[in-house]
Each structure stands twice: as structure tokens, then as C-alpha cells.
C-alpha positions in Angstrom: 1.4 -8.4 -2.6 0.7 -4.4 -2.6 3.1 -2.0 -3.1 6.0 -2.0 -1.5 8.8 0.8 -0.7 11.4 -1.1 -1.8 11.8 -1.9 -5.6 11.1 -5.1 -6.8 14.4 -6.3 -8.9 13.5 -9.2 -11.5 15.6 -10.6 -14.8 13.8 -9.8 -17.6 13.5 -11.7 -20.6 12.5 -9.9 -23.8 9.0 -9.1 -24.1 5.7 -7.3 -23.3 5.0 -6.5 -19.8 1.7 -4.4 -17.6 3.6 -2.7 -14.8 0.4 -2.2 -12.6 0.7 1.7 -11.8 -2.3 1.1 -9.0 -0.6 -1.0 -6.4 -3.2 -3.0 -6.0 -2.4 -5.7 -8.0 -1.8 -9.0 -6.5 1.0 -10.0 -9.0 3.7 -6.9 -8.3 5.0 -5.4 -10.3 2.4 -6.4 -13.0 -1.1 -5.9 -13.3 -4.0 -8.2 -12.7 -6.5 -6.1 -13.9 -7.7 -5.2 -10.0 -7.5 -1.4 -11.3 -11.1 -2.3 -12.8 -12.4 -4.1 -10.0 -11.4 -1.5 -7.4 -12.5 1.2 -9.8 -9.0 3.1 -8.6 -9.2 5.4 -12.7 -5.4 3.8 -13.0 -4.2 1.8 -16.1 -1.4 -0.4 -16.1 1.9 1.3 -18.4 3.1 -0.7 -21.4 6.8 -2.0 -21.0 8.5 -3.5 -23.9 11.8 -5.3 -22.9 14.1 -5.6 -26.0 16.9 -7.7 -24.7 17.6 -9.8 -21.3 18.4 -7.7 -18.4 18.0 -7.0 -14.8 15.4 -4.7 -13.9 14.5 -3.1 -10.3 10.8 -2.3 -11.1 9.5 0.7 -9.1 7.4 -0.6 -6.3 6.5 2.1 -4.8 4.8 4.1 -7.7 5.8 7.0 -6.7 9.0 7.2 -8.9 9.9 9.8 -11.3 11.1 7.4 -14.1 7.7 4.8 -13.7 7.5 2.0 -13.7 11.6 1.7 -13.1 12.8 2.9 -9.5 14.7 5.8 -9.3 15.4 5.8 -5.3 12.3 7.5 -4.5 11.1 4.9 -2.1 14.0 6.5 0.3 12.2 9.9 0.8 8.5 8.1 1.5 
């Protein structure tokens, strides 16, 4: 899956997560590493999620509050 325009809503459990910034990762919203194989000078961002909870994961990496959406994806 590549990016999307829509965001990609998931429950959370606590923990450390890759939000792949590139949108060429084949596990959305979280990086595979395929920003080193297409050489596309992105790295993933560090999320750390403290408690369960809903999250709506930006998708279309254009948001202003990466890697969460912030409507963004409506304007594209």
C-alpha cells in the first residue's frame, strides 16, 4: 500500500512505532525501510504511544501535525 489521501485510523497499543514519512512503504503507516532501497533521503519519525488509543495516522504525508492527520488530505 502507498500513500493514500485518506488517513489510515488504527488502535494503538502502547509502544514504539516508524511512521514511514516516504510513502513508499509497503506496510502504511509504518516503515519498511523501502526509504533506503529507493534512495528517496526520507527517514521514518519516531512515535511513542504512551497509553491505548485510537489514532488516524496521516496518510498522506502532507500534514502539518506528521505523522497524525490534520485534514490536509481534503485540500490535495
Amino acid at each position: 500500500m502507498a500513500k493514500t489521501k485518506m488517513p489510515i485510523v488504527m488502535d494503538m497499543q502502547p509502544g514504539e512505532y516508524w511512521w514511514c514519512a516516504c510513502g513508499e512503504s509497503a506496510k502504511q503507516p509504518f516503515c519498511d525501510g523501502s526509504h533506503e532501497t529507493k534512495k528517496t533521503g526520507m527517514q521514518p519519525l519516531r512515535v511513542v504511544i504512551d497509553s491505548s488509543k485510537k489514532v488516524a495516522w496521516c496518510g498522506c504525508k502532507a500534514s502539518g501535525k506528521k505523522p497524525f492527520c490534520d485534514g490536509t488530505h481534503t485540500k490535495l
